[in-house]
Residue frames as qw, qx, qy, qz and C-alpha x, y, z in Angstrom:
[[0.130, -0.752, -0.622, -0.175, 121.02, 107.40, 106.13],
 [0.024, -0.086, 0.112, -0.990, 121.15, 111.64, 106.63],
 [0.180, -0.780, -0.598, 0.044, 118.20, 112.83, 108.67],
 [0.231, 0.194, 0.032, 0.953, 117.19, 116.49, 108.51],
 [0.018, -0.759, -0.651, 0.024, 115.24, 118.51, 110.24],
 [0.139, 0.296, 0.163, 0.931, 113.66, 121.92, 109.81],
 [0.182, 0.479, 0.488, -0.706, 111.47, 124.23, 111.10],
 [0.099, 0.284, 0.711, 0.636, 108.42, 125.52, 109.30],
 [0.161, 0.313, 0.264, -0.898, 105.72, 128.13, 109.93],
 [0.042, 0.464, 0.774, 0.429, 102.19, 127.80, 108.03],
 [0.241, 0.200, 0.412, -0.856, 100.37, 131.02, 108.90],
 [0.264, 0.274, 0.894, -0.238, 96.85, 130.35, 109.43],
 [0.170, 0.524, 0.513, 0.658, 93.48, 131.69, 107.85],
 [0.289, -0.673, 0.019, -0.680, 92.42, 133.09, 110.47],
 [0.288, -0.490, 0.659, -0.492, 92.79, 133.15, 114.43],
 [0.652, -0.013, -0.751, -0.102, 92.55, 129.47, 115.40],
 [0.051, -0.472, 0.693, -0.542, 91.28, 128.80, 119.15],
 [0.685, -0.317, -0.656, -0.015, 90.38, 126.06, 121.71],
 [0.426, -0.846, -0.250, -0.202, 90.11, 126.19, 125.31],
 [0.559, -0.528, -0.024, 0.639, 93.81, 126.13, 126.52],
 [0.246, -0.645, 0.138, 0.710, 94.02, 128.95, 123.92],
 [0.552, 0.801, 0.044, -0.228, 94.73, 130.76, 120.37],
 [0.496, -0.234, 0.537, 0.641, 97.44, 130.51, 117.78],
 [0.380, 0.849, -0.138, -0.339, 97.43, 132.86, 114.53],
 [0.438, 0.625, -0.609, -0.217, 100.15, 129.95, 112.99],
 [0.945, -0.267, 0.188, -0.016, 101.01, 126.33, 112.87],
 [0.012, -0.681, 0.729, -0.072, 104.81, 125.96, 113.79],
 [0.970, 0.054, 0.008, -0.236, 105.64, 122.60, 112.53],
 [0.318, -0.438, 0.798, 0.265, 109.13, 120.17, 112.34],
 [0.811, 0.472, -0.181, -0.296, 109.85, 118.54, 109.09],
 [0.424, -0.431, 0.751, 0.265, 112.32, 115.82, 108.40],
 [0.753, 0.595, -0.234, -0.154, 113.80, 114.63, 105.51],
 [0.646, -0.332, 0.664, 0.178, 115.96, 111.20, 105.22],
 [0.296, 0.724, -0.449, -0.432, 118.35, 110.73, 102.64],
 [0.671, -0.273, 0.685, 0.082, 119.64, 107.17, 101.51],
 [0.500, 0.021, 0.746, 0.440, 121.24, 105.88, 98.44],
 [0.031, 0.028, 0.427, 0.903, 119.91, 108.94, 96.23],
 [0.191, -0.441, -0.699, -0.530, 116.55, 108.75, 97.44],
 [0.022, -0.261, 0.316, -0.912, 114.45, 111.04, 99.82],
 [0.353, -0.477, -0.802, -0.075, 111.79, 110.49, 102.28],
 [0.137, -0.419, -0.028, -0.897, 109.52, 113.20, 104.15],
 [0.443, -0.494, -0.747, 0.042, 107.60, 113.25, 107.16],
 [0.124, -0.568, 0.093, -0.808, 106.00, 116.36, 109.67],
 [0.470, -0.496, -0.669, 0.294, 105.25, 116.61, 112.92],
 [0.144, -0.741, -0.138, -0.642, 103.56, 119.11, 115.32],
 [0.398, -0.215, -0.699, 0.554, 105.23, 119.15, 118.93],
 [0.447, -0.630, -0.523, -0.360, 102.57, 119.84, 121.21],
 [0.049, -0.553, 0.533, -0.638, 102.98, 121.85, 124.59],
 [0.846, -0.328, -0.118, -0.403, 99.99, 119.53, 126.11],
 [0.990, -0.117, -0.016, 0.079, 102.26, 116.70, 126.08],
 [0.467, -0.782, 0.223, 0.348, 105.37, 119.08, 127.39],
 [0.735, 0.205, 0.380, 0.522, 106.95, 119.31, 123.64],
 [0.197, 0.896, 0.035, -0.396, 108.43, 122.15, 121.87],
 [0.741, 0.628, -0.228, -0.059, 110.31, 122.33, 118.74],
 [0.034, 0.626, -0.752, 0.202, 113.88, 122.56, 120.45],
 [0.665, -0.168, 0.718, -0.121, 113.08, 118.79, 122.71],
 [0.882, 0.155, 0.422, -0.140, 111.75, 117.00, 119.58],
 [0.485, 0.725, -0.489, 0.023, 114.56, 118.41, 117.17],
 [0.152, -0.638, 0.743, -0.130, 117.08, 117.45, 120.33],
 [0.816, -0.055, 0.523, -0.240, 115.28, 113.81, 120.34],
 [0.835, 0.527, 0.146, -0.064, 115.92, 113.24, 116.62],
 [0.304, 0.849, -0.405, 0.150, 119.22, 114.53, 116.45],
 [0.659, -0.451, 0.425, -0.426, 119.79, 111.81, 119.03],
 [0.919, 0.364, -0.073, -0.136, 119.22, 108.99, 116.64],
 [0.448, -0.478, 0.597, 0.464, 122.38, 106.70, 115.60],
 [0.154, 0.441, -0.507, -0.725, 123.44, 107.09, 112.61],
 [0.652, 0.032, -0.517, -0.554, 121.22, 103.94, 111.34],
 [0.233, 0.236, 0.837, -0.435, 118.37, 101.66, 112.49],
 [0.062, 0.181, 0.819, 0.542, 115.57, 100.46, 110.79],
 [0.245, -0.496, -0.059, -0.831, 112.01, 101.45, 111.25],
 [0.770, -0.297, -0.564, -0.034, 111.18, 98.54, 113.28],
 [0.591, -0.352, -0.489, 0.536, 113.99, 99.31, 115.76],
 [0.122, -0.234, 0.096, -0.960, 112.99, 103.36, 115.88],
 [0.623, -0.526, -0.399, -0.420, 109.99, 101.94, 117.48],
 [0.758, -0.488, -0.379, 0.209, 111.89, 101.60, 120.62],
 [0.478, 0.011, -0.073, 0.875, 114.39, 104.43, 120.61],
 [0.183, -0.105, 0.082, -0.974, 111.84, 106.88, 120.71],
 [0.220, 0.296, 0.742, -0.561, 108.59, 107.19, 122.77],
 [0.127, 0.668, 0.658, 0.324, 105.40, 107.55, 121.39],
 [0.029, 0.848, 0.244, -0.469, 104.99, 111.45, 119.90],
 [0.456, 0.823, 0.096, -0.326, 105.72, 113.73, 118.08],
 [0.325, -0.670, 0.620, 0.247, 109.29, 112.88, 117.40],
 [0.518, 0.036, 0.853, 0.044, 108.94, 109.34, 116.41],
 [0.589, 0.592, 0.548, -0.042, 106.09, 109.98, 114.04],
 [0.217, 0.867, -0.258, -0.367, 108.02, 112.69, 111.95],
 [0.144, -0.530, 0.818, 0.171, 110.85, 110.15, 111.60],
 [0.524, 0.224, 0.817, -0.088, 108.60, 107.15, 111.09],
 [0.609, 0.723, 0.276, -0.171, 106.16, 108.58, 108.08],
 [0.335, 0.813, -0.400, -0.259, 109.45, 109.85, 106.54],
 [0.067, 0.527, -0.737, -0.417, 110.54, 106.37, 106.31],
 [0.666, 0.386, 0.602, -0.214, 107.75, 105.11, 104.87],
 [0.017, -0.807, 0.277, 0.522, 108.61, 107.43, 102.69],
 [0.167, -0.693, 0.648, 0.268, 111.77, 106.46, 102.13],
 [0.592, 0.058, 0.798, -0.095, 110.70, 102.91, 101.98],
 [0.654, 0.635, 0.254, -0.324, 107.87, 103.71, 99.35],
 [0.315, 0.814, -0.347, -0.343, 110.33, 105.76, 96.93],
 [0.168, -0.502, 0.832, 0.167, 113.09, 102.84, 97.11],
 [0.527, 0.261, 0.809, 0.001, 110.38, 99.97, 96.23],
 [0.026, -0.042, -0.464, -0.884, 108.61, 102.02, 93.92],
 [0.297, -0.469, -0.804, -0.213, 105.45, 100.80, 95.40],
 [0.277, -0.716, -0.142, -0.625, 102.74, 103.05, 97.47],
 [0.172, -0.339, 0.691, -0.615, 102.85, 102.96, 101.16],
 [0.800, -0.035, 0.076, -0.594, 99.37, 101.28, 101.20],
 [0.893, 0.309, -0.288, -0.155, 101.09, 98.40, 99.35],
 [0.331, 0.186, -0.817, 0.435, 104.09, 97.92, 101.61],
 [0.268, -0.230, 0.697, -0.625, 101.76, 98.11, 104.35],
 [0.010, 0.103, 0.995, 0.009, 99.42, 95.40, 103.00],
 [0.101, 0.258, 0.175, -0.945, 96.64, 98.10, 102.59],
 [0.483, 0.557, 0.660, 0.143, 93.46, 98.13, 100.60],
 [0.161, 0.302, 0.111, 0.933, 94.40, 101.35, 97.58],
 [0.014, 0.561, 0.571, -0.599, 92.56, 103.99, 99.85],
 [0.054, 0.567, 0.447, 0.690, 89.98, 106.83, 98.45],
 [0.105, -0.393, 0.299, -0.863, 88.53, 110.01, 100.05],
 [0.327, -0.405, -0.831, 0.193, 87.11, 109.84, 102.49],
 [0.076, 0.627, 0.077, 0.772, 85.15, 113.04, 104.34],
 [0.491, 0.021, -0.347, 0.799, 86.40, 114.79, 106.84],
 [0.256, -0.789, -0.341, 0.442, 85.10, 117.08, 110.02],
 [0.316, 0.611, -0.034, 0.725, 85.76, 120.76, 109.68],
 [0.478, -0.409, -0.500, 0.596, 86.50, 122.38, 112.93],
 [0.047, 0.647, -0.108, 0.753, 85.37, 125.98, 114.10],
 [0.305, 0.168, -0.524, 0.777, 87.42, 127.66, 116.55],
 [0.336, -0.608, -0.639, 0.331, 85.94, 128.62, 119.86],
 [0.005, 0.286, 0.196, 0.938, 84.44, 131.90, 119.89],
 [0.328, 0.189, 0.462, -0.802, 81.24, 133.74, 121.36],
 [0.585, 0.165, 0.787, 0.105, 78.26, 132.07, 120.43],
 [0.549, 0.760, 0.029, -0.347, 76.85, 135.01, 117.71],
 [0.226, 0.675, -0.575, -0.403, 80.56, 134.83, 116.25],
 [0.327, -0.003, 0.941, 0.090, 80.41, 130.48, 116.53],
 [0.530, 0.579, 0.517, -0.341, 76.79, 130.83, 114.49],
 [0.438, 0.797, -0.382, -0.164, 78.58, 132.97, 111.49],
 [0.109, -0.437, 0.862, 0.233, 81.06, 130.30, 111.01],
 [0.523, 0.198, 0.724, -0.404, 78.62, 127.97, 111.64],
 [0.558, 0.639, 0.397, -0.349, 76.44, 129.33, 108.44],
 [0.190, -0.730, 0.559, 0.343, 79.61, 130.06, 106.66],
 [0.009, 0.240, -0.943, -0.232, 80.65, 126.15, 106.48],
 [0.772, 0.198, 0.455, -0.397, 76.57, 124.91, 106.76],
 [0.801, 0.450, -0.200, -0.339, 77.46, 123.55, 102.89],
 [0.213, 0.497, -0.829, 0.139, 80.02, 121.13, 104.88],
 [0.659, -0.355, -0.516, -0.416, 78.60, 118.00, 105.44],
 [0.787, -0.423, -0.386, 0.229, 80.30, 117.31, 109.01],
 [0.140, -0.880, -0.136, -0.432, 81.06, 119.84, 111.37],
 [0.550, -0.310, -0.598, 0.494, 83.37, 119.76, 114.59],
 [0.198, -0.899, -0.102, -0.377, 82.60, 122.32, 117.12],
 [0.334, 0.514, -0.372, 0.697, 85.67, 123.85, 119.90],
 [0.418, -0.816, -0.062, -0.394, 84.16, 124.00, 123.17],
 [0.655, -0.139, -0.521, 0.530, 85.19, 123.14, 126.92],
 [0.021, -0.291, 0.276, -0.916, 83.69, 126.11, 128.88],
 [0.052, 0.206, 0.849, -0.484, 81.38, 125.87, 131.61],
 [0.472, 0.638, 0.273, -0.543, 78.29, 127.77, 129.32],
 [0.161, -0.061, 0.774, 0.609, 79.01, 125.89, 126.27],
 [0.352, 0.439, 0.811, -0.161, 75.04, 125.38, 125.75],
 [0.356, 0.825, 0.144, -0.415, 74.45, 128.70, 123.93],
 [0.137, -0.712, 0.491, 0.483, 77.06, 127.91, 121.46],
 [0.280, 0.033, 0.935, 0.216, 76.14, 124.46, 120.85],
 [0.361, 0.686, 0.597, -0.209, 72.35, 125.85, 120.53],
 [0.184, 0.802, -0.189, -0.536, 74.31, 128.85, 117.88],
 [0.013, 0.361, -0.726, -0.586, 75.83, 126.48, 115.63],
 [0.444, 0.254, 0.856, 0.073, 73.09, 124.19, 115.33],
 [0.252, 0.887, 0.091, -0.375, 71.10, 127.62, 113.98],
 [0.037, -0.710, 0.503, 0.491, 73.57, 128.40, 111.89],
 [0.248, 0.266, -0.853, -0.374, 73.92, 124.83, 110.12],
 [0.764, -0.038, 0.402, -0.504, 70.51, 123.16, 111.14],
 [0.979, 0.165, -0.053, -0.104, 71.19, 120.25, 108.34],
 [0.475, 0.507, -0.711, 0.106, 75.17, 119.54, 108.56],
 [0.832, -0.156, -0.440, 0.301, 76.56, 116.32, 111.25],
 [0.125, 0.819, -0.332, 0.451, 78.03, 117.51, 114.00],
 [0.872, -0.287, -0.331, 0.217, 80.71, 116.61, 116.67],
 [0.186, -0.942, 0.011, -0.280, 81.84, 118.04, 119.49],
 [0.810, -0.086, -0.251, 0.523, 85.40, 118.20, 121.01],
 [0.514, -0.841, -0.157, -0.059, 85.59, 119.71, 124.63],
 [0.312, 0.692, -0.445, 0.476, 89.67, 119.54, 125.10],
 [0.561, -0.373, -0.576, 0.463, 89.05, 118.04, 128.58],
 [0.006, 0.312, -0.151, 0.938, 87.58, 121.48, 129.34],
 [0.649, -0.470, -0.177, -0.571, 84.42, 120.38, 131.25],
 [0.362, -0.383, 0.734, -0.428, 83.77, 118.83, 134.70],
 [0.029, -0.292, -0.956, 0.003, 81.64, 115.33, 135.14],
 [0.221, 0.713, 0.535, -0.395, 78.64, 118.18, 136.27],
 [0.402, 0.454, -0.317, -0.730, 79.31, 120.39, 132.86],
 [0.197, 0.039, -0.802, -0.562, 79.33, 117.22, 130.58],
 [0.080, -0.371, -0.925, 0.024, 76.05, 115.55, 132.64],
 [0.069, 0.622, 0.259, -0.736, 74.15, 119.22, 132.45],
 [0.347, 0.553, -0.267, -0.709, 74.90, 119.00, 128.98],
 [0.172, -0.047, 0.984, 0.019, 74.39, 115.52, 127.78],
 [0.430, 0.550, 0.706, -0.119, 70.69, 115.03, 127.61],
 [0.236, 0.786, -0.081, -0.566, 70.92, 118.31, 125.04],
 [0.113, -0.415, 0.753, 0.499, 73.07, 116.20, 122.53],
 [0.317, 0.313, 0.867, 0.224, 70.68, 113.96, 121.35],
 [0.439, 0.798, 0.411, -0.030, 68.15, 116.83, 120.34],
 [0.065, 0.842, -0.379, -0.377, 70.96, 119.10, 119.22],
 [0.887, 0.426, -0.091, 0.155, 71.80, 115.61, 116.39],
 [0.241, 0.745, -0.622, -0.028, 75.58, 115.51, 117.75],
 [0.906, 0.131, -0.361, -0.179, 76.71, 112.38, 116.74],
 [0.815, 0.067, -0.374, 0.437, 80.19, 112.47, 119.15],
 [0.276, -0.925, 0.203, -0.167, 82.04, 114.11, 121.91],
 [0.867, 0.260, -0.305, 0.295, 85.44, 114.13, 122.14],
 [0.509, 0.038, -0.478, 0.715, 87.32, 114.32, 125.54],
 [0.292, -0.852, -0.296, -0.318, 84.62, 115.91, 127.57],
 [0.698, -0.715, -0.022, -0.006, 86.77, 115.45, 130.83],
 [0.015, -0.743, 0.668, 0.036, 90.78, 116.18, 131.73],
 [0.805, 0.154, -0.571, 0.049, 92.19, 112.59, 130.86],
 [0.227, 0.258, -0.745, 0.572, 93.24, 112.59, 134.62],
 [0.485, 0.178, 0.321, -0.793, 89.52, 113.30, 135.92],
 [0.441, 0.138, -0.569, -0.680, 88.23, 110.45, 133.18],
 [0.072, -0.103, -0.958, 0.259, 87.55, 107.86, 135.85],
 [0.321, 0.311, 0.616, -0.649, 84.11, 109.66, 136.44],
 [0.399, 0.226, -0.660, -0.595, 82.98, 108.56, 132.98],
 [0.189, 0.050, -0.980, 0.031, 82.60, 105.13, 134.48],
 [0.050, 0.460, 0.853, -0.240, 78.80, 104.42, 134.75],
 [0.142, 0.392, -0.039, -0.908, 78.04, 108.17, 133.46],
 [0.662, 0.519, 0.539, -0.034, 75.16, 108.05, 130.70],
 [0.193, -0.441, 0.581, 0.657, 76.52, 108.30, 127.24],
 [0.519, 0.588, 0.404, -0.471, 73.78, 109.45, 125.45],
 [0.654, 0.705, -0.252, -0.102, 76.12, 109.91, 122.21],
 [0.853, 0.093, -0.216, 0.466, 79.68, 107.98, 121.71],
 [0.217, -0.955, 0.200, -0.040, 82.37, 109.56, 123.95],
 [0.743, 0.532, -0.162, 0.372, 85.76, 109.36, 121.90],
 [0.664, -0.563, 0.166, 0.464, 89.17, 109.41, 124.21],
 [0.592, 0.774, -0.064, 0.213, 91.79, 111.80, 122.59],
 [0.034, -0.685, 0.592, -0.423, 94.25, 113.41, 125.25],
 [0.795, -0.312, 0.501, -0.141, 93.45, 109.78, 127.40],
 [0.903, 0.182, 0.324, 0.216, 94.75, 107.50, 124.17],
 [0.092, -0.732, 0.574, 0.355, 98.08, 107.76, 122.86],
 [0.500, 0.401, -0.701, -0.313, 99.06, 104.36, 121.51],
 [0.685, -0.211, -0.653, -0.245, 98.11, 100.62, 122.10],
 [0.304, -0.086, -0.683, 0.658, 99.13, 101.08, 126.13],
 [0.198, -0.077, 0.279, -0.937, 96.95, 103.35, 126.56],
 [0.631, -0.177, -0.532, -0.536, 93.58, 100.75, 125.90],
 [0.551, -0.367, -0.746, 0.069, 93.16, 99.04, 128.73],
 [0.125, -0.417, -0.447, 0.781, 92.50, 102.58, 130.77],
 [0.344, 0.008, -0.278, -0.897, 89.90, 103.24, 128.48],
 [0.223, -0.215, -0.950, -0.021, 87.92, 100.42, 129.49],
 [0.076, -0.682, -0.727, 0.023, 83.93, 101.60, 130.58],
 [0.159, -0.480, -0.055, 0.861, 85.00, 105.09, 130.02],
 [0.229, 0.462, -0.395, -0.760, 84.90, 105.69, 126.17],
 [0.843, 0.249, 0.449, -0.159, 83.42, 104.42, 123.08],
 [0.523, 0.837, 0.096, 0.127, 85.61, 105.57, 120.36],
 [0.627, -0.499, 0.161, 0.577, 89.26, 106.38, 120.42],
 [0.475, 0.880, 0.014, -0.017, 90.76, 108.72, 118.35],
 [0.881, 0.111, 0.288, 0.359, 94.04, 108.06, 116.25],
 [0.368, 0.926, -0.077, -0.034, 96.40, 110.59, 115.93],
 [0.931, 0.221, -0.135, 0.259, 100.09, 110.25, 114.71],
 [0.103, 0.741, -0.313, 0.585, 101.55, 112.76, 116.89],
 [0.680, -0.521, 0.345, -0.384, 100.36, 110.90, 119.56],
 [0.974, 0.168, 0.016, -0.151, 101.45, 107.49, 118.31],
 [0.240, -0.655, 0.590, 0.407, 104.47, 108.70, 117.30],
 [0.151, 0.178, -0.747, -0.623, 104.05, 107.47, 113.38],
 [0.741, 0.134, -0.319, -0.576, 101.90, 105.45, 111.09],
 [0.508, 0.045, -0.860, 0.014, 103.76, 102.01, 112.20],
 [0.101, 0.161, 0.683, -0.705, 102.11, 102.55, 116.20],
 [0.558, 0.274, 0.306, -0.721, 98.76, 103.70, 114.72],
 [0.672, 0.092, -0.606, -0.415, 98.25, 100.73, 112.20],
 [0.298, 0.061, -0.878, 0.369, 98.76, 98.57, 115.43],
 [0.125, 0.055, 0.390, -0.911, 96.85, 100.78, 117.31],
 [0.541, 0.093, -0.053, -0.834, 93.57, 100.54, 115.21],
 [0.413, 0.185, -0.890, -0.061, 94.16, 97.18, 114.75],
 [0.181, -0.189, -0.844, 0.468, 93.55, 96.36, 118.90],
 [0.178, 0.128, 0.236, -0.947, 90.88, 98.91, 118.95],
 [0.582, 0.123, -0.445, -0.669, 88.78, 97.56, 116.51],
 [0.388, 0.096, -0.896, 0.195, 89.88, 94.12, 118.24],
 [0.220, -0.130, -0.761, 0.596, 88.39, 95.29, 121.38],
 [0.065, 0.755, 0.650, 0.055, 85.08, 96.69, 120.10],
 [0.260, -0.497, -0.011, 0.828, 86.44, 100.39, 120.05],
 [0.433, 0.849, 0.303, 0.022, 85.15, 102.89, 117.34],
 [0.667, -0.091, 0.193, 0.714, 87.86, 104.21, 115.63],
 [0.390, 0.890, 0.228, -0.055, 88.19, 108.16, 114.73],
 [0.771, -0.008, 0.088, 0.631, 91.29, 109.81, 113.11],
 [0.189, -0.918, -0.275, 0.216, 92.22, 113.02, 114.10],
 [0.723, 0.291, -0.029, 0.626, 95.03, 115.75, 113.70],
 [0.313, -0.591, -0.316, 0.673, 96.77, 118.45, 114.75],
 [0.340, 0.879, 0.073, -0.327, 97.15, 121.82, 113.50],
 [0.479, -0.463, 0.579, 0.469, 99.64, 121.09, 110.57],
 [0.220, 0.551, -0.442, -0.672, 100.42, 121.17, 107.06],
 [0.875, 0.235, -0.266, -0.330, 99.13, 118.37, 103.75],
 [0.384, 0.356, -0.833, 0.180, 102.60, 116.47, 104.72],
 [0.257, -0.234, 0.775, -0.528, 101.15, 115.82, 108.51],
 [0.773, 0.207, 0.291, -0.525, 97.63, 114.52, 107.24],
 [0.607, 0.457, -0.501, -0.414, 98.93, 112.33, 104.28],
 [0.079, 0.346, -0.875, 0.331, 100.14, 109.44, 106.27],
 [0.138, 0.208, 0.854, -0.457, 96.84, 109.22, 108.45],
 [0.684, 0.283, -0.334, -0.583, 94.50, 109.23, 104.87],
 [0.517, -0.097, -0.850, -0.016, 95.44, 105.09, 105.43],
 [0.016, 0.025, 0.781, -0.624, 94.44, 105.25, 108.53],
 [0.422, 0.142, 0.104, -0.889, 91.01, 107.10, 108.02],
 [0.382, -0.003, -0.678, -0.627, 89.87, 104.37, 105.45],
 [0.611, -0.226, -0.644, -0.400, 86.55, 103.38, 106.65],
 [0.229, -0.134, -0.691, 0.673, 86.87, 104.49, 110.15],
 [0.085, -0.722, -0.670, 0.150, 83.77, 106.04, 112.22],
 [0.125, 0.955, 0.223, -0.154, 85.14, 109.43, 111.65],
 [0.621, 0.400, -0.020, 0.674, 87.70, 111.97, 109.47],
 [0.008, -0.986, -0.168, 0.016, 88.99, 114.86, 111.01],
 [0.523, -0.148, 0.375, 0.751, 92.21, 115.55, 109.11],
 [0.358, 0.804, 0.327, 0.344, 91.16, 119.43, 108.02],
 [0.528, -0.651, 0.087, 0.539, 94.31, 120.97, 109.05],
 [0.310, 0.268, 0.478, 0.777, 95.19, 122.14, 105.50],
 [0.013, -0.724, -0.600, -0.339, 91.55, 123.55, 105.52],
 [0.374, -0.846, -0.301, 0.231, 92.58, 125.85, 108.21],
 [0.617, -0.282, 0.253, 0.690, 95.78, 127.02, 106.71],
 [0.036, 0.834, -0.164, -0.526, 96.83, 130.38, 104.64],
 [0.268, 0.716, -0.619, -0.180, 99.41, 128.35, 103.05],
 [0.967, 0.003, 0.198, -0.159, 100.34, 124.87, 102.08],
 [0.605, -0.348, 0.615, 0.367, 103.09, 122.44, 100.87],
 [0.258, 0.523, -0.343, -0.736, 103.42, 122.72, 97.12],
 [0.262, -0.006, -0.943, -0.206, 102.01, 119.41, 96.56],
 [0.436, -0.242, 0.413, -0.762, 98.93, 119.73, 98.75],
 [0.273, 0.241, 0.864, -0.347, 96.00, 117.54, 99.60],
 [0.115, -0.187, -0.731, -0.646, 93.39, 116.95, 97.56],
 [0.307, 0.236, 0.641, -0.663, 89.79, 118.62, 99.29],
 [0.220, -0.090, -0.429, -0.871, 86.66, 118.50, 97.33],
 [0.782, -0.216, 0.047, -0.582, 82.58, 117.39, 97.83],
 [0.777, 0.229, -0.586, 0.020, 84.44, 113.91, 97.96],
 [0.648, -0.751, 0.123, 0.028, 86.39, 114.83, 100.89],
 [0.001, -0.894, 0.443, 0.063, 90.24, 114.10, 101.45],
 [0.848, 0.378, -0.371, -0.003, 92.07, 112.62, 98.66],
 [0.933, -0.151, 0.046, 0.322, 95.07, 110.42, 99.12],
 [0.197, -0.817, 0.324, 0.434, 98.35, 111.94, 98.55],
 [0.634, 0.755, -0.166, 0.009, 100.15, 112.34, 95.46],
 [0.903, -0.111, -0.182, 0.373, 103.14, 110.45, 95.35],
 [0.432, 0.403, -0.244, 0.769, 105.11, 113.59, 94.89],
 [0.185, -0.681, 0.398, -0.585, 103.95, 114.93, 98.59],
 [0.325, -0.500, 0.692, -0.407, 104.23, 111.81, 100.35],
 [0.704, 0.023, 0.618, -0.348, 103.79, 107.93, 100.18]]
């Protein structure tokens, strides 16, 4: 088994920001695992939040011994970004050698689109309204905030798109007194979620808070450890595979969630059709999509993702699965 990784650069469509900041590109790690003439793919997006940068998660993979199945890469590497590059690429791997989809080794029902959030970037609220009116012919919306005067923004996009869904995801930019100032406003502003109102260290004051709409853990939930410190906080967890560190952690993952009365959304970073294909199984028939990282991109893998009024297709075998 040969494991490669690269770097990769997707420059965006346009300036991309939240509250710890902007980025004008998504800088991504690919890997590619070789074995008996067949090839398997998988991306990841090391994250600074969670103290990653390309060099650590290259040095983490390069690490590896020379073989080990996927079963025992579940213990050689932590849950992140690492892991999950290496994992989805041997699903991959797996898929290509059986001949059968990923869905089908993983005991799956065949998945279909499903639709997916669109996200616009934080911004002032005239420039959040013009997006806003922009994407209004999207049915579900996410919105960037986490500033202590979010209200005129939230009250600019609703203008802007007065009929689309929307859900909001703070970054753990608010205190307990921003989110409970702004709270009673959600229900007439129709948003349907909030995601990470509070710093995942600061989440304890959740506990008894009113939670007028679902409040979805994102930077608090990594992988199945992390549930039982989500307990009277959240309603909703959100499932990404950077955080997991692959698809085998987050099939587990949704599994206990669901187990434990959790709402299940599935999220992503900023990253190319390869990073989102994987966590299209996931999505099926969860409480929410928000895998529109392509949607935000300049440029794409030559196999992309499939968007359309449908939402986001499955992958084609030739980019992944």
């Amino acid at each position: 088994m040969q494991i490669t990784v690269t770097w990769d650069v997707f420059k965006l469509a346009q300036v991309f920001t939240i509250a710890r900041g902007s980025r004008t590109e998504a800088k991504v790690l690919t890997v590619k695992i070789e074995q008996d003439g067949f090839t398997g793919w998988g991306e990841c997006v090391p994250y600074a939040r969670y103290n990653e940068t390309l060099e650590s998660v290259t040095a983490e993979i390069e690490a590896l011994p020379e073989t080990f199945t996927r079963e025992e890469l579940q213990s050689l590497l932590p849950a992140g970004a690492a892991r999950n590059a290496v994992d989805c690429a041997m699903w991959d791997l797996e898929a290509k050698i059986a001949g059968k989809p990923v869905w089908e080794l993983a005991g799956l029902p065949e998945p279909s689109p499903e639709i997916t959030a669109y996200t616009l970037s934080l911004a002032s609220p005239e420039e959040m309204q013009k997006q806003a009116a922009e994407n209004a012919h999207r049915p579900l919306l996410k919105i960037k905030l986490g500033t202590p005067d979010d209200m005129p923004r939230l009250e600019a996009v609703r203008a802007g798109a007065p009929d689309a869904r929307i859900i909001i995801d703070a970054n753990e930019g608010w205190s307990a007194e921003d989110y409970a100032a702004l709270a009673p406003n959600l229900v007439r502003l129709g948003v349907e979620l909030v995601e990470q109102p509070l710093p995942s260290g600061e989440d304890a004051a959740l506990v008894g808070m009113e939670r007028p709409v679902p409040v979805c853990a994102d930077e608090s939930c990594h992988d199945r450890t992390s549930l039982p410190k989500l307990k009277g906080k959240y309603d909703v967890v959100n499932i990404k595979l950077d955080k997991t560190g692959g698809l085998t952690e987050a099939l587990k993952l949704r599994e206990a969630a669901l187990a434990e009365g959790y709402q299940v959304m599935v999220g992503c970073m900023v990253g190319s059709s390869l990073a989102m294909a994987p966590a299209t199984l996931i999505a099926q028939g969860m409480l929410v999509t928000d895998l529109d990282g392509p949607l935000l991109l300049a440029e794409d893998r030559d196999v992309p993702l499939t968007f359309d009024t449908n939402g986001v297709h499955p992958p084609k075998a030739e980019l992944w699965g």
